[in-house]
C-alpha positions in Angstrom: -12.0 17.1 19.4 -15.2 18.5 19.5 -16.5 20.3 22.8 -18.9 18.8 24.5 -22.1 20.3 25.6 -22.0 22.4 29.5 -23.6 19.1 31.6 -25.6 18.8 34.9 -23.7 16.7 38.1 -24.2 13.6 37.5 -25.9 12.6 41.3 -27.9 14.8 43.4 -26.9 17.4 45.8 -27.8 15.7 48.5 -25.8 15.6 51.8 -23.0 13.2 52.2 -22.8 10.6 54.9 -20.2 10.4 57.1 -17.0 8.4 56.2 -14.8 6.0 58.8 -12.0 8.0 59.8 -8.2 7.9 58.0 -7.7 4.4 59.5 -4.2 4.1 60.7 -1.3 2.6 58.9 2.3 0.7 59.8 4.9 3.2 59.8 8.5 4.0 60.1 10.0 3.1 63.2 11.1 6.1 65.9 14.7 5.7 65.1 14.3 5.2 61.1 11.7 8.8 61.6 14.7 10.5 63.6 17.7 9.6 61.1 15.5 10.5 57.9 15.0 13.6 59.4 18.2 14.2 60.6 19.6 13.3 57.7 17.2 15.9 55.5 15.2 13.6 53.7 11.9 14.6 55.4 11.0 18.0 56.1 7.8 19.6 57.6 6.8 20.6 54.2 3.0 19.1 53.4 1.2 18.9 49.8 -0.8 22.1 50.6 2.1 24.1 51.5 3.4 22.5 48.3 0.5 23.7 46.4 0.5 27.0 47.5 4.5 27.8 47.8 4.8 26.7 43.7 2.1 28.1 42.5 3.2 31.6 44.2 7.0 31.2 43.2 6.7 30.6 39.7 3.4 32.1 39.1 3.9 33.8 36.0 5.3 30.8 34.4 3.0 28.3 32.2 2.7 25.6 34.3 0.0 23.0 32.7 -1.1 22.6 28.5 -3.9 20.7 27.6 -7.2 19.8 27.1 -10.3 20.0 29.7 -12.5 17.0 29.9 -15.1 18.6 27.8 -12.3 19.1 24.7 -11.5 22.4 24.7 -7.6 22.8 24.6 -6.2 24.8 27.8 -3.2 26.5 29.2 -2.8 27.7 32.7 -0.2 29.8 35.0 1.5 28.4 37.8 -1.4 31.0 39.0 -3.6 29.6 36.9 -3.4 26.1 38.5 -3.1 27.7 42.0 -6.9 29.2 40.8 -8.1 25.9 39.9 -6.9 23.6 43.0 -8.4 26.1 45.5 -11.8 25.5 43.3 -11.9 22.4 43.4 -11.0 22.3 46.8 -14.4 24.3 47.8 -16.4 22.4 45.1 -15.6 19.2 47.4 -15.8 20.9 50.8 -19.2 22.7 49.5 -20.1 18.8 48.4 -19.8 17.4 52.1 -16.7 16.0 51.4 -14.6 16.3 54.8 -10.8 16.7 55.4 -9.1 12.9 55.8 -12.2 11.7 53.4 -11.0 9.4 50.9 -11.8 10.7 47.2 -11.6 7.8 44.3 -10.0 9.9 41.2 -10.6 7.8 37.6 -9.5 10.5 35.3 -7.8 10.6 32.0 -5.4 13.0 31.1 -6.7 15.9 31.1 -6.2 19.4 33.0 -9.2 18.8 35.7 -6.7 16.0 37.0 -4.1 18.2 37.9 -7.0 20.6 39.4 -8.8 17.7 41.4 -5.7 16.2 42.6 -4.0 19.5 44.0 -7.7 20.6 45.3 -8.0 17.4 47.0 -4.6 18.0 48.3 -4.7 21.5 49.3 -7.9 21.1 51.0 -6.7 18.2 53.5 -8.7 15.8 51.5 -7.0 12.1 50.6 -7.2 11.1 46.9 -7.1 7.8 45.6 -5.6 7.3 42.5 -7.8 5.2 40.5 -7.2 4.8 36.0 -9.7 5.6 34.0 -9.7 1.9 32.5 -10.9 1.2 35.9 -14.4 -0.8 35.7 -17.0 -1.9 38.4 -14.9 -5.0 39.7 -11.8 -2.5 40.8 -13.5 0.8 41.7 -15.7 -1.3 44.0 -12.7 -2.9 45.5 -11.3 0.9 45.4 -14.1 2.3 46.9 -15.0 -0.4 49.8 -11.4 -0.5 51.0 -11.2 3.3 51.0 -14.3 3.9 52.3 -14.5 6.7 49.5 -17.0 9.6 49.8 -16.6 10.7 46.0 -15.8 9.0 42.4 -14.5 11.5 40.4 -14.8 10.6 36.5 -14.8 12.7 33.0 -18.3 11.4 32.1 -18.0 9.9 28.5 -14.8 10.0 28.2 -13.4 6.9 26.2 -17.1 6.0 25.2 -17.7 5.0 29.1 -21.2 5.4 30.3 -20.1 6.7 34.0 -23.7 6.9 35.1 -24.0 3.3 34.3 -20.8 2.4 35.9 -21.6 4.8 39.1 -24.8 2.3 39.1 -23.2 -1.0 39.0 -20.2 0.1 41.5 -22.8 1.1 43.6 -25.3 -1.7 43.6 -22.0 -3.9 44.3 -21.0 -1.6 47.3 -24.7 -1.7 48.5 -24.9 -5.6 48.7 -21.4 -5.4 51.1 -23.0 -3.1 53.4 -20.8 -0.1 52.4 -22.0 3.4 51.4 -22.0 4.3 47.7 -19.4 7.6 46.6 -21.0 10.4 45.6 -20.5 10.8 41.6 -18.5 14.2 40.8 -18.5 14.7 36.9 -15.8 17.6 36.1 -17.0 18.0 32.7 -19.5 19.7 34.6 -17.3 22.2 36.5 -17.2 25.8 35.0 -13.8 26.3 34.7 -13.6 29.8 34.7 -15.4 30.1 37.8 -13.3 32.1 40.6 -11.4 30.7 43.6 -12.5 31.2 46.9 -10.2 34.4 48.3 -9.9 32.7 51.4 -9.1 29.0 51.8 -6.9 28.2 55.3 -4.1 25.7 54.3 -5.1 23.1 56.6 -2.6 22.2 60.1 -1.2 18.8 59.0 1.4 17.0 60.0 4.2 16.0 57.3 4.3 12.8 58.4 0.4 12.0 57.6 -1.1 10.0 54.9 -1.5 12.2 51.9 -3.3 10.1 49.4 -3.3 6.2 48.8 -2.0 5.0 45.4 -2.8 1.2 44.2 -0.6 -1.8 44.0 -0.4 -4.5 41.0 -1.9 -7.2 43.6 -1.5 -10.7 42.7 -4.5 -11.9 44.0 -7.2 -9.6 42.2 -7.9 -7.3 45.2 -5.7 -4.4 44.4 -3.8 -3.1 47.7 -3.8 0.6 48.9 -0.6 2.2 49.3 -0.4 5.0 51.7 1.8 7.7 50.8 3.1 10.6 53.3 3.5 13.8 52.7 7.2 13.7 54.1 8.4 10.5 52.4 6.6 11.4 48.9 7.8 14.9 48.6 11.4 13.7 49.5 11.5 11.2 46.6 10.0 13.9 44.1 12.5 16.0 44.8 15.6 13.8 45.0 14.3 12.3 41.7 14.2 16.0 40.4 17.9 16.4 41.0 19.1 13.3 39.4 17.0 13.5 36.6 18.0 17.6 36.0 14.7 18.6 36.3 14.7 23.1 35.7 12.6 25.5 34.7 13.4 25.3 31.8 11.9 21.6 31.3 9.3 20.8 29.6 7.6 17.2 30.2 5.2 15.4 27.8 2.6 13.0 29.9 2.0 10.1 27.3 0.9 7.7 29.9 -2.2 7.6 32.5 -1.7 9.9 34.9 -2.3 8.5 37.8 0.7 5.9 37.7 3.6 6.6 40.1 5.9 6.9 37.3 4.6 10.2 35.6 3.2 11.4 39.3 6.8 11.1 40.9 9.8 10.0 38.4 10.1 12.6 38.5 6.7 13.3 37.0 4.4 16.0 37.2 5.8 16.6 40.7 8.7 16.9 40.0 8.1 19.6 37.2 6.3 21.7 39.7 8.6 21.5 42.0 11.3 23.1 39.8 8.9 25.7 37.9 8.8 23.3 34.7 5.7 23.0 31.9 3.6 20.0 31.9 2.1 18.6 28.6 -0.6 16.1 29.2 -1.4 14.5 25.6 -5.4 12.9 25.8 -4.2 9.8 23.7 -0.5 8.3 23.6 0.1 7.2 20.1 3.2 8.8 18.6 1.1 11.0 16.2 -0.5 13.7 19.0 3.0 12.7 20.9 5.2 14.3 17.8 2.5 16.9 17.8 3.2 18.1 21.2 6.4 17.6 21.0 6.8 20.5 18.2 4.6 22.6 19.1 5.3 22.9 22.9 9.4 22.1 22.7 9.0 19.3 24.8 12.6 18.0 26.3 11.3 15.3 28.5 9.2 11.6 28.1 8.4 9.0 30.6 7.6 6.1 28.4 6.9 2.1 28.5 8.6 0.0 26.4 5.6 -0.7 24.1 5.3 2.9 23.5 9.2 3.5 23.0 9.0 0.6 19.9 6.2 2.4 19.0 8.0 6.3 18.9 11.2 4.1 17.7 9.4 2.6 14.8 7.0 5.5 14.0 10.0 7.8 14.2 11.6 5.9 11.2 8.9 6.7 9.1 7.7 10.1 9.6 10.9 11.8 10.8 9.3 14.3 12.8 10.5 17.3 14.6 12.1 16.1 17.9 14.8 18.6 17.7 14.3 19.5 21.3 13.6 16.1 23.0 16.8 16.0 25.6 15.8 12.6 27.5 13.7 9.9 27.2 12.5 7.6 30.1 11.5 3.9 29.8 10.2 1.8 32.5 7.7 0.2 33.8 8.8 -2.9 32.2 12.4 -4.5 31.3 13.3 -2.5 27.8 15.0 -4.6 25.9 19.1 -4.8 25.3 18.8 -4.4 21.6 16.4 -1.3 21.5 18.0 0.3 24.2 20.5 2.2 22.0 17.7 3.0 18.9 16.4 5.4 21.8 19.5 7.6 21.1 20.1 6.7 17.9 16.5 6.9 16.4 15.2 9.8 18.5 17.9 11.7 18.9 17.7 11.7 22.7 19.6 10.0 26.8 18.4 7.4 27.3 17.2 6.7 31.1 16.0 3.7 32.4 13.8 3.6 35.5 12.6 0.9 37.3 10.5 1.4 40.8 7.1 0.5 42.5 4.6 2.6 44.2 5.5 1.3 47.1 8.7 2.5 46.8 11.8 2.2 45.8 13.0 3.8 42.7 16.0 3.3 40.6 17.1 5.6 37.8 20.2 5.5 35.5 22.4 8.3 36.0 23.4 10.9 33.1 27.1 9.8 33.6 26.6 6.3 33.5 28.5 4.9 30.8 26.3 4.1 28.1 26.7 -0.1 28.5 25.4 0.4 31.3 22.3 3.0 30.4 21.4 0.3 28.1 21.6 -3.1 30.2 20.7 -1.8 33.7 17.4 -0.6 35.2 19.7 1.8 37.6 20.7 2.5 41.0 18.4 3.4 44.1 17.4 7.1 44.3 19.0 7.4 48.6 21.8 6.1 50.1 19.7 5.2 52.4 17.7 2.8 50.5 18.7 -0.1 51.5 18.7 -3.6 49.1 18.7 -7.1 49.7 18.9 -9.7 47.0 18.3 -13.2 48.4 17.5 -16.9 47.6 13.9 -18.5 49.1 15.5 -18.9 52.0 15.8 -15.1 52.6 19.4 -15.7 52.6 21.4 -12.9 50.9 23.4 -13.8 47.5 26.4 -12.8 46.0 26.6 -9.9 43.5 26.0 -10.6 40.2 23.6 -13.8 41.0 19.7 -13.6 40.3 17.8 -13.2 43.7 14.5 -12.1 45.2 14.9 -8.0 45.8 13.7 -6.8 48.9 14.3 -3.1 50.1 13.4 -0.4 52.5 14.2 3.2 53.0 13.3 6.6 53.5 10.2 5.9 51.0 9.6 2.7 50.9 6.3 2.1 53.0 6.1 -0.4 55.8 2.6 -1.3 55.7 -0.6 -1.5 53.2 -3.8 0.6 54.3 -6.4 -2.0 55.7 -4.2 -4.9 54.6 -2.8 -7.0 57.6 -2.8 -9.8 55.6 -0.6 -8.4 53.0 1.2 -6.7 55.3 2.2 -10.6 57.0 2.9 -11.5 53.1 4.6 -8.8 51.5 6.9 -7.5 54.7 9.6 -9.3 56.9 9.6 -9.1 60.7 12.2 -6.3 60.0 10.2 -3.6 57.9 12.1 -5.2 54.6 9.4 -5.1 51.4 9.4 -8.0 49.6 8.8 -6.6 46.0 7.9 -9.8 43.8 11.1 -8.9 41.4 14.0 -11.0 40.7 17.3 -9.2 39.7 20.8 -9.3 39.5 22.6 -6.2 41.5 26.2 -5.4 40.1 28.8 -4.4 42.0 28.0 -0.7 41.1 24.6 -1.2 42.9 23.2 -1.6 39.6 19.5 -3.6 39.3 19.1 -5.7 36.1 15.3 -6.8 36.0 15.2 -10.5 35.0 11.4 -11.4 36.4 9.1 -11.5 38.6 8.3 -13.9 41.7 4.7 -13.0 41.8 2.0 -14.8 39.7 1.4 -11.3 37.5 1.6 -10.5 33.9 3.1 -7.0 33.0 1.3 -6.9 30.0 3.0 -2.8 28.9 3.3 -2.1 32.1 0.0 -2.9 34.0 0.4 -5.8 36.2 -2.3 -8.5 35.7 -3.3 -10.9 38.6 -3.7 -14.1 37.0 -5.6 -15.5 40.3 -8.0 -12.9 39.4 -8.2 -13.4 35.3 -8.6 -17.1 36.3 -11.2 -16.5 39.0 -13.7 -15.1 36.4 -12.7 -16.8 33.8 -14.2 -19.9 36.3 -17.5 -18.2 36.6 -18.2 -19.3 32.9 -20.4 -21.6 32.7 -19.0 -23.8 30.2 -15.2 -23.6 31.7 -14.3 -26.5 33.9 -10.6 -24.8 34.8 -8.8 -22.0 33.6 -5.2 -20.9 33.9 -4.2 -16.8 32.5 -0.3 -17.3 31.1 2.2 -14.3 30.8 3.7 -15.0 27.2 6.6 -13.3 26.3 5.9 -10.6 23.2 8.5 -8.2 21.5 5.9 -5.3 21.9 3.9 -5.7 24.9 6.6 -7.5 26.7 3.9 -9.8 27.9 0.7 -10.9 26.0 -1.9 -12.5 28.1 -3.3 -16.2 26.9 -6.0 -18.0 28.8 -6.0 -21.4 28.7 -9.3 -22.8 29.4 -10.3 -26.7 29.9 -14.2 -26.7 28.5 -17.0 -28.4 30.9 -17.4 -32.3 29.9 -20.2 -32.1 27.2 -20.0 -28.8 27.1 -18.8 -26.8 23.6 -15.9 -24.6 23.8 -17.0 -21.1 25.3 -17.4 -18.6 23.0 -16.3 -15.7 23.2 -14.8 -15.4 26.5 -13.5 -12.2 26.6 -16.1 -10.6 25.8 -17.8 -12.6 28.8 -15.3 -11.1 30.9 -15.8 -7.8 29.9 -19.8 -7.9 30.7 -17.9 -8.9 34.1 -16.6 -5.5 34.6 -12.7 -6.1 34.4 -10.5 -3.5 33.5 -10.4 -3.4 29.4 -6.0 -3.7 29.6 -6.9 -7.2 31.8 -9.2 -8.7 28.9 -7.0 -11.9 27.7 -5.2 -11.1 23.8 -5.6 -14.8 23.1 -7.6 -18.1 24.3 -6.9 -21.2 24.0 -8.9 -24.3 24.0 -7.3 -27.4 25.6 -9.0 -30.8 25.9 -7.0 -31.5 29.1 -5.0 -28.9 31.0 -1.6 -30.5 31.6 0.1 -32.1 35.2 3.1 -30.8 36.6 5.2 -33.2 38.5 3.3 -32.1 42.0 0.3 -32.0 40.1 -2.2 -29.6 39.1 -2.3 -27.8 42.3 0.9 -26.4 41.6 -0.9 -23.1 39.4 2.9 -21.4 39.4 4.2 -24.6 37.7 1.5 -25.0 35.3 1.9 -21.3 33.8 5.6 -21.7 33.7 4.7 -25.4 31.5 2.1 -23.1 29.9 4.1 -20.3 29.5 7.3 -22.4 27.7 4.7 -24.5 25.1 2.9 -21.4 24.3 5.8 -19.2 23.7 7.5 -21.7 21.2 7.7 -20.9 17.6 4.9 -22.8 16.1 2.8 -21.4 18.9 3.4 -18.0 18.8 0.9 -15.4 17.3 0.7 -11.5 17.0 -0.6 -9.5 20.3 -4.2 -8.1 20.0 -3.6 -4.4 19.0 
C-alpha cells in the first residue's frame, strides 16, 4: 500500500463544548458486588493501571505489527505502545476532550486503534466502539446517545469521504438539538512524536464505566453497552487462562477490531495481558491472512464462519505455510457440523468454538473437550458463576437437552443498557436475568448448542441486522407500498439478506433499491444481497400484522430449492 501524503485535522481547533456527564447505569446488586469480589473475580485493577503495568512488564517484547492508517507497515514494543497511548491521551486532553467524555472510535485495523483506544483509556476518557462500516444513520445514533465529544476516523480509509460523512452526521445531530463531535483524523498524527513524561494515571474506581460497546439491536437504534473496568478485565483474563493464552502467542486480528470477540475472547486483551504479539491484518481475505501468518508465526485466529470456509477452501488450493497456527477460533455465528472438523483437518489446527455477546456471557470449548463435542457445541460459560437459564415463553425453565430461550447473568454480564430504560424493561427480568434473543439446547455438560435466534435480526457473517430497521427505510421509497427484510439461510454467510418489497399501486417496481438505501446512509454489511418483487406480500393466519410470521413464511418459500440464488460477494 502506498503511503499517504502527512494531512491537516480534519476540523478546526477550536474549543470543545462541554459534554453531559457519564450518565449513570443499572448495576450489580450489593450482594452480587461483595461475592464477585470475594470470590476474586473483580479486583481494583482499572484500564490505566492496565495500560501502564503491561506495557512496563513486558516492555521489551514486540507487542503490536501492523500498518498505520497512512500505510506505512509498523512494529511497536510493549514500550512502544505504552509511548503511543500516553500520546494520544494528551492529543485528546490538549483537544478539550475531558475525563468521563464519550469518544466515538470508527477505525479499521490498524495500529492508531490500539493507540486511541489505550490513550482514551489511560487518560480516563470513555471510548465508544464504533466499525468503520459505520455510516451517518448509526454514528448519529452513536453519537446522540453518547453524547460524544470526538469521532475518531482514518480519513479515506476504504474509499470513505470522512469529511463528508463528519458533515452529514453532523447536520443530522444538529436538527436533534445535540452537539456535533469534534472530527479527530489520525492519519494526521505524527507518530513519532514523543509522549508526555508526565501523565497522572487518573483516581478511578474499578467498578466505573470504562467504555460503552454496541449491541445488534433489533429495532435499528443500536443499544450502548457499558462495560466496567472490574467485570471486563475479569473476563479478559479468565478467557486468557482457558484459551492458553502466553507469551509466547502470537494472535492474528482478521476481523474489525472493535467487535467483543477479538477485543476480549480473549482478543487483543487478552494478548496484552500475558505479554503476547498482536497482528492486525488491514483486509481479512486469506491471501494477506497466509501472509501474516508466515511471516510473523502466527499460532492464534479468531474467525467467523464465512471466513473459516473461506481459509478452509483457500487452504485447499494454495497450501500455504500454517506450520505454526496452534488454534483456531470460530464464532460469531453457528459453524456448521460438517466443517467443523475440516478446521483440523484442512489447517492443521484445535478447533475452538466460541459463542458470547457483548453484553456478556461467553462460552468457549475447552482444549480437553472431546472432539464430538469441539465440533457440535458452542461451549460452556467462562465462570461458575455465570449462571443460565433455558426456558419456554412462559419464562418457565426446560429440561436439558430441549431447545429454550437462554437467559443468563454473572459476574460480566451487565444489568442495564446506557440511556436505555426501555430496553432495559425489554431485554432484563425483574431479577437482573439478560434475556439474550438466542435459542439453544444446554447438555447435561452445561454445553450451549446455538439453534436460533428469538429476535427479529439477521446474522448475516456475524453482524446482526435489524430487520425493523432494513424495513423502515426500505418504506421511505417512494415506490414501495410494504417491505419485509428476510434472514435466508446460506452455506457461506450463514444468512443472506432478501427484501421483499410490495410496489405502490401504479407504481413500477423500484429500481435499484439498494443503492437507494445506501444514499440513506446504512451501514454497507446492512445493504440487502437480493430483492424481490412481489405483487402481493402474503397473509399469515393472524394476518399481516404478524411481521415475525411473515419472515418465517418468507423465510421457508425463499430458502426452497427453486428459490435459492448465490449470496452477493
Amino acid at each position: 500500500m502506498t503511503p499517504l501524503a502527512p494531512r491537516s485535522p480534519l476540523a478546526p481547533r477550536s474549543p470543545l463544548a462541554p459534554r453531559s456527564p457519564l450518565a449513570p447505569v443499572r448495576g450489580w446488586p450489593a450482594e452480587a458486588r461483595a461475592r464477585y469480589r470475594d470470590l476474586g473475580y473483580w479486583t481494583d485493577e482499572t484500564f490505566a493501571v492496565f495500560v501502564e503495568d503491561r506495557t512496563a512488564r513486558f516492555a521489551a517484547r514486540v507487542a503490536v505489527v501492523g500498518q498505520d492508517a497512512r500505510g506505512v507497515e509498523r512494529r511497536w514494543t510493549y514500550a512502544d505502545l505504552g509511548d503511543q497511548a500516553r500520546a494520544a491521551a494528551a492529543r485528546f486532553r490538549d483537544l478539550g476532550v475531558a475525563p468521563g467524555d464519550r469518544v466515538v472510535v470508527a477505525l479499521p485495523n490498524v495500529v492508531e486503534f490500539l493507540a486511541t483506544v489505550l490513550g482514551l483509556l489511560r487518560y480516563g476518557a470513555v471510548p465508544v466502539f464504533a466499525l468503520p462500516s459505520h455510516r451517518e444513520v448509526e454514528l448519529t445514533q452513536f453519537c446522540a446517545l453518547a453524547d460524544a465529544a470526538a469521532l475518531v476516523v482514518a480519513a479515506g480509509a476504504d474509499g470513505v469521504d470522512h469529511a463528508a460523512l463528519h458533515a452529514a452526521v453532523a447536520g443530522r445531530l444538529t436538527e436533534r438539538g445535540v452537539v456535533p463531535p469534534r472530527l479527530v483524523d489520525v492519519t494526521a498524527w505524527d507518530l513519532t512524536q514523543a509522549a508526555p513524561s508526565v501523565l497522572p494515571v487518573p483516581d478511578a474506581d474499578a467498578g466505573q464505566v470504562a467504555f460503552l460497546q454496541l449491541s445488534g439491536g433489533t429495532t435499528g437504534v443500536s443499544k450502548l453497552i457499558p462495560r466496567t473496568h472490574a467485570d471486563y478485565l475479569y473476563s479478559v483474563r479468565a478467557s486468557a487462562d482457558i484459551c492458553g493464552v502466553t507469551a509466547a502467542t502470537v494472535m492474528l486480528v482478521v476481523l474489525p477490531v472493535a467487535h467483543n470477540f477479538p477485543m476480549s475472547s480473549p482478543g487483543v486483551l487478552g494478548v496484552l495481558d500475558r505479554g503476547g504479539r498482536v497482528v492486525l491484518a488491514r483486509d481479512p481475505s486469506p491471501r494477506t491472512a497466509f501472509r501474516h501468518v508466515a511471516a510473523e508465526r502466527v499460532t492464534t485466529v479468531a474467525l467467523v464462519p464465512p471466513l473459516a470456509h473461506a481459509w478452509i477452501s483457500a487452504a485447499r488450493r494454495r497450501r500455504p505455510d500454517l506450520g505454526s497456527l496452534t488454534d483456531v477460533q470460530v464464532g460469531g455465528a453457528r459453524l456448521a457440523d460438517t466443517v467443523a472438523p475440516e478446521v483440523r483437518s484442512v489447517l492443521g489446527a484445535r478447533l475452538q468454538q466460541v459463542f458470547g455477546m457483548a453484553e456478556g456471557l461467553v462460552s468457549y470449548t475447552r482444549a480437553d473437550d472431546p472432539d464430538l463435542v469441539v465440533e457440535t457445541t458452542q461451549g460452556r460459560p467462562i465462570s461458575p458463576d455465570d449462571e443460565v437459564r433455558v426456558v419456554d415463553a412462559d419464562d418457565i425453565d426446560v429440561p436439558d437437552g430441549s431447545e429454550g430461550a437462554l437467559l443468563t447473568r454473572g459476574p460480566y454480564t451487565i444489568r442495564g443498557y446506557y440511556r436505555s430504560e426501555h430496553a432495559d424493561r425489554d431485554s432484563f427480568t425483574a431479577d437482573g436475568f439478560y434475556r439474550t434473543g438466542d435459542l439453544v439446547r444446554r447438555l447435561p455438560s452445561g454445553h450451549l448448542v446455538v439453534t436460533g435466534r428469538l429476535k427479529d435480526q439477521i446474522n448475516r457473517g456475524g453482524e446482526k441486522v435489524a430487520t425493523e430497521e432494513l424495513e423502515a427505510f426500505a418504506l421511505t421509497h417512494p415506490g414501495v407500498l410494504d417491505a419485509v427484510a428476510v434472514g435466508v439461510p446460506d452455506p457461506y454467510l450463514g444468512e443472506r439478506i432478501v427484501l421483499v418489497v410490495q410496489a405502490e399501486t401504479g407504481r413500477d417496481a423500484p429500481a435499484d433499491l439498494p443503492g437507494f438505501l445506501r444514499g440513506q446512509g446504512l451501514a454497507t454489511y446492512k445493504i440487502p444481497d437480493a430483492v424481490v418483487v412481489v405483487d402481493e406480500l402474503p397473509a399469515t393466519h393472524v394476518g399481516k400484522n404478524s411481521r415475525r410470521e411473515l419472515r418465517a413464511l418468507l423465510a421457508d418459500r425463499l430458502a426452497a430449492p427453486a428459490a435459492s440464488a448465490p449470496a452477493a460477494p
